[in-house]
C-alpha positions in Angstrom: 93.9 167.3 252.6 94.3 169.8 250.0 97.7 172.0 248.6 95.0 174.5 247.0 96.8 178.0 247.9 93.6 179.9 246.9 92.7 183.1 249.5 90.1 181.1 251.2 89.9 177.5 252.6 88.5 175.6 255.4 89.7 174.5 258.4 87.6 171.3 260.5 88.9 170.8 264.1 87.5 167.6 265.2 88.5 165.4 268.7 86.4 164.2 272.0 85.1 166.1 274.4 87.1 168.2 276.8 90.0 168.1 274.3 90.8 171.8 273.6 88.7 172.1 270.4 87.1 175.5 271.2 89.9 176.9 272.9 92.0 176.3 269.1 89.5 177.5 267.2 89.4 180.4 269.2 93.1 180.9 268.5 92.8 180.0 264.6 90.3 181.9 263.9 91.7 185.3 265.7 95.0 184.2 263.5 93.1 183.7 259.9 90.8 186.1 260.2 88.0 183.1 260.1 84.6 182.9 261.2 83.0 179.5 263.2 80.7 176.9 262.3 79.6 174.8 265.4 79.1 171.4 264.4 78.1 170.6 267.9 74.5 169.2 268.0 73.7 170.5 271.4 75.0 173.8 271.5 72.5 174.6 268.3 69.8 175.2 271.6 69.2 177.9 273.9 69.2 177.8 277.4 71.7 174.9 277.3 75.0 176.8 277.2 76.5 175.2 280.7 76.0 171.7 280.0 76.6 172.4 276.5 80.2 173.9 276.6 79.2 176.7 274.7 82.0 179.3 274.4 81.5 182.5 276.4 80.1 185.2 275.5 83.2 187.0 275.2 84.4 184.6 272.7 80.9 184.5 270.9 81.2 188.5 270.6 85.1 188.5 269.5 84.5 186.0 266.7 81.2 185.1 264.6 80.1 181.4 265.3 77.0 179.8 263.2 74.6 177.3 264.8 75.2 178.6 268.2 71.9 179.4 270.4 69.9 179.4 267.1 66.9 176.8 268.2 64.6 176.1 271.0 65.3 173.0 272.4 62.1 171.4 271.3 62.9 172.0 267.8 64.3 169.0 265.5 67.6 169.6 264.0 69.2 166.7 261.8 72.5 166.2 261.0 71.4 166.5 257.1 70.1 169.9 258.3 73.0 170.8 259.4 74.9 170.1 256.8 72.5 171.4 254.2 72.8 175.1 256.1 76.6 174.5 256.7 77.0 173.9 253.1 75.4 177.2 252.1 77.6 179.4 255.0 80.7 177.6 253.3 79.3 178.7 249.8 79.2 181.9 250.1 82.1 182.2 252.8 84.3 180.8 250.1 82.8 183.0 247.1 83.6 185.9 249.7 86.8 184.5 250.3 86.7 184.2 254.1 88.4 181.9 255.9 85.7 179.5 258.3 86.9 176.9 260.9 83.8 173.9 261.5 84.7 172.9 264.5 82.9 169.9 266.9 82.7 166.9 268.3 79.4 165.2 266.7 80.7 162.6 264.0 77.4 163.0 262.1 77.3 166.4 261.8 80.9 166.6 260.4 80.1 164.0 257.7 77.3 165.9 256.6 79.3 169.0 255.9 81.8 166.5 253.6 78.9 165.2 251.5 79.4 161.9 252.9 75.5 162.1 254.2 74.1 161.0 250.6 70.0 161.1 249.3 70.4 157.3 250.2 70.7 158.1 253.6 67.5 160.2 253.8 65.1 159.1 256.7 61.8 157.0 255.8 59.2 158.1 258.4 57.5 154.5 257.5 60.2 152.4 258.7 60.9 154.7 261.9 57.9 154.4 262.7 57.8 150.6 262.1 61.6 150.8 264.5 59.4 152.9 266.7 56.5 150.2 267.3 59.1 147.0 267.5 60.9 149.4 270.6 57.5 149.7 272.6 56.9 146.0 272.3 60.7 144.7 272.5 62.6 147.2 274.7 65.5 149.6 273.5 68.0 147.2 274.4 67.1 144.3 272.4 67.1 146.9 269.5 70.5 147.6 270.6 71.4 144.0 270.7 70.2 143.6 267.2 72.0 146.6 266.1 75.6 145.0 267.9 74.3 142.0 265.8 73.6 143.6 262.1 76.5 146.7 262.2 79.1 146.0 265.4 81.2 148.8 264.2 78.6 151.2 264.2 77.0 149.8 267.7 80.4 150.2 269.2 80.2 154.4 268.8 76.5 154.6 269.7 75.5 155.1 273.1 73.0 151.8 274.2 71.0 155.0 276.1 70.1 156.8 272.9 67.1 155.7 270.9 67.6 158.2 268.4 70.8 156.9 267.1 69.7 153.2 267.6 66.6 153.8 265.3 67.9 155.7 263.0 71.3 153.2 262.7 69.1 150.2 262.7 66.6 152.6 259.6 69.8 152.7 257.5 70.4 148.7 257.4 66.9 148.0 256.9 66.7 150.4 254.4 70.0 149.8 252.7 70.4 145.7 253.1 73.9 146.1 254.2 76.0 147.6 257.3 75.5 151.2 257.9 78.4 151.6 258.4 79.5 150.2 255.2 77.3 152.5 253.3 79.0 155.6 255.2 82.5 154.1 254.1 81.3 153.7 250.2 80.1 157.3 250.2 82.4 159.8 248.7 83.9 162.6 250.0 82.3 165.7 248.1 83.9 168.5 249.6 84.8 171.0 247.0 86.7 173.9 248.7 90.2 173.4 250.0 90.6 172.0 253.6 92.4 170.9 256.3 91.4 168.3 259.1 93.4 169.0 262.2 92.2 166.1 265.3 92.9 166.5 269.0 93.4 164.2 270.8 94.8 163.9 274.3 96.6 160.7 275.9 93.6 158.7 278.1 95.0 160.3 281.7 95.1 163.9 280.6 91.2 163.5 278.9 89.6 161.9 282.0 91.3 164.4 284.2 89.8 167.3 281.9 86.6 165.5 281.8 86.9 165.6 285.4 87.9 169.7 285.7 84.9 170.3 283.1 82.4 168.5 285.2 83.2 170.3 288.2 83.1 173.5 286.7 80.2 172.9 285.2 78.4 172.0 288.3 79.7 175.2 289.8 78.8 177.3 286.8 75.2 176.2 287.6 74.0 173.7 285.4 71.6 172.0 288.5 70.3 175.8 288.0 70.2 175.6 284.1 68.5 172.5 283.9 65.5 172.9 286.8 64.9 176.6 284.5 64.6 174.3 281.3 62.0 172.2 283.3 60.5 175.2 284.2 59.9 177.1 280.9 58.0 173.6 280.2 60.4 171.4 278.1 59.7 167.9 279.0 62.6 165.4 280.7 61.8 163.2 278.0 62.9 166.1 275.5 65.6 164.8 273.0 67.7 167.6 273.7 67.7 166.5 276.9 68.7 163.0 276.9 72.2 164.1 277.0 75.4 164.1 279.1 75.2 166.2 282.0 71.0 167.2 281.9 70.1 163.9 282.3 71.7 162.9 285.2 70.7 166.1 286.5 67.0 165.8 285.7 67.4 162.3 287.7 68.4 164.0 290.7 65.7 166.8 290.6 63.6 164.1 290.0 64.9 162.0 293.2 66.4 159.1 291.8 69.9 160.1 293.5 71.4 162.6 295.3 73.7 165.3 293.4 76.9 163.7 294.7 75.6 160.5 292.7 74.5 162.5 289.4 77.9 164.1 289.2 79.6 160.8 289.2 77.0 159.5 286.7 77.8 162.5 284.5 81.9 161.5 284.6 81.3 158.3 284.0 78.7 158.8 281.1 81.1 161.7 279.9 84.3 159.1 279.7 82.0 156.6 277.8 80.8 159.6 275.3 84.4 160.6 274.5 85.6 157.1 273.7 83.2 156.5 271.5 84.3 160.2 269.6 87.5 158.6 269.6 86.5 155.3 267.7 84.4 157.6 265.3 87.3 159.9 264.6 89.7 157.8 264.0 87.5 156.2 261.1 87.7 159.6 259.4 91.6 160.0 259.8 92.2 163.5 259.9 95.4 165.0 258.4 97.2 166.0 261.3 96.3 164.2 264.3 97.8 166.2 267.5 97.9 163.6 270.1 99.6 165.0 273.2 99.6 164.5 277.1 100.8 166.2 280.3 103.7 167.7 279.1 102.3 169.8 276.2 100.9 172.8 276.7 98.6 174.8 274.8 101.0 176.9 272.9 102.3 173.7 271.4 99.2 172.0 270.5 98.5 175.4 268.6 101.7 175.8 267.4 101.7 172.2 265.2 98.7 173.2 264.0 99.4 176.8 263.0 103.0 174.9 260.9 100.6 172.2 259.4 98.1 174.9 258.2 101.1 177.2 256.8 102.8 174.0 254.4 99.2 173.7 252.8 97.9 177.3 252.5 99.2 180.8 251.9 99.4 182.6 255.3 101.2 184.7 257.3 
């Protein structure tokens, strides 16, 4: 946290999913005169704004968001990419002296815009590879079980579903001879404009009953729709992008494994898993305000702590 009262400053709104993030930076931004950075590593693709959450387009026209429908879902984007771009927006935001929110729920992606992603961490397609080959002989899940074995802490906030993050977890230990999760602690914090870290996040009964509300509406927003047109323009199922909440449970229905009663359970349940994991993540990285409320908040409040927490470190109205 910084007391820097220059013009311009940052703002990063972190918390699980389904806990009001968008809907605040909406608000904060309107209020600072700030644009957004998404640091959201699904809603970077197109065609995947249901599933994805992606603010409407109302929203997307009232205030300028970066890394928002910018890539085609078959196209790799890292969280060192991410922060590489994010970096330069920031850069010359700051030099400009506008205001930006970051604002997501991917752990990785808001480490990289800190500088806590460091040239140690870079990938080594050798010993991917060599993760890649032990996987087709072993199975994903022993990989996962030697991951819970080498790094617990870091197993604990990866999802046992996702090879990606397994292999590239399990790439940093080999690489680094310790925990991975011990290198992320030692690196230091490099951020060099003035911020503030404002975490949502709601008591257990209000999240699972917005996880719940999101699901529906998502299903009735189209996303069985959204997902069989993906599969249509000729993205695989297999498709990183893809192996996510929400589109791959739906892929397993269009494929047959379960009816759509079934997938929408699976993507609750999946959902609930994803967003306690956020929560271990987050609460590594402390933020500076943590806004933990429940039923008997509403909105206005939530904003309200916020808007007072951002006034005692920065010049605004």
């Amino acid at each position: 946290m910084s007391d820097d009262t220059r013009t311009s400053f940052c703002i990063f709104i972190s918390g699980p999913t389904a806990s009001g993030k968008t809907a605040l930076s909406l608000e904060l931004a309107g209020w600072l005169n700030a644009d957004i950075i998404s640091a959201d590593s699904r809603q970077v693709y197109r065609y995947m704004n249901i599933g994805t959450a992606t603010p409407s387009t109302e929203a997307l026209q009232r205030v300028r968001h970066y890394f928002i429908n910018e890539r085609n879902p078959d196209e790799a984007f890292s969280a060192g990419e991410f922060g590489q771009l994010a970096r330069e927006i920031i850069d010359r935001s700051m030099r400009a002296g506008k205001n930006l929110i970051i604002c997501g729920g991917s752990g990785l992606y808001l480490q990289a815009v800190f500088g806590m992603i460091a040239e140690g961490l870079r990938s080594d397609e050798k010993l991917r590879n060599k993760i890649r080959e032990k996987a087709e002989r072993e199975g994903w899940d022993a990989l996962y079980a030697e991951l819970q074995q080498l790094d617990p802490e870091l197993a604990a906030s990866i999802d046992a579903q996702n090879p990606k993050r397994i292999s590239r977890a399990l790439e940093i230990c080999y690489a680094g001879g310790k925990k991975a999760s011990e290198i992320y602690a030692e690196q230091e914090r490099r951020f060099p404009y003035p911020y503030l870290h404002i975490g949502l996040e709601p008591q257990r009964p209000l999240l699972y009953a917005n996880i719940n509300a999101r699901v529906r509406h998502m299903i009735e927003a189209g996303l069985v729709e959204e997902v069989r047109a993906l599969l249509e323009r000729g993205y695989p199922p297999d498709l990183n992008a893809l192996n996510s909440v929400g589109y791959k449970e739906i892929i397993a229905y269009l494929q047959g494994k379960y009816d759509l009663e079934k997938a929408v359970d699976e993507i609750r349940k999946n959902t609930r898993r994803f967003a306690k994991r956020q929560i271990t993540w987050f609460r590594k990285y402390a933020p500076d305000l943590l806004i933990s409320y429940g039923e008997n908040e509403g909105f206005e409040d939530i904003l309200q702590r916020a808007k007072d927490m951002i006034r005692m470190n920065f010049s605004v109205c």
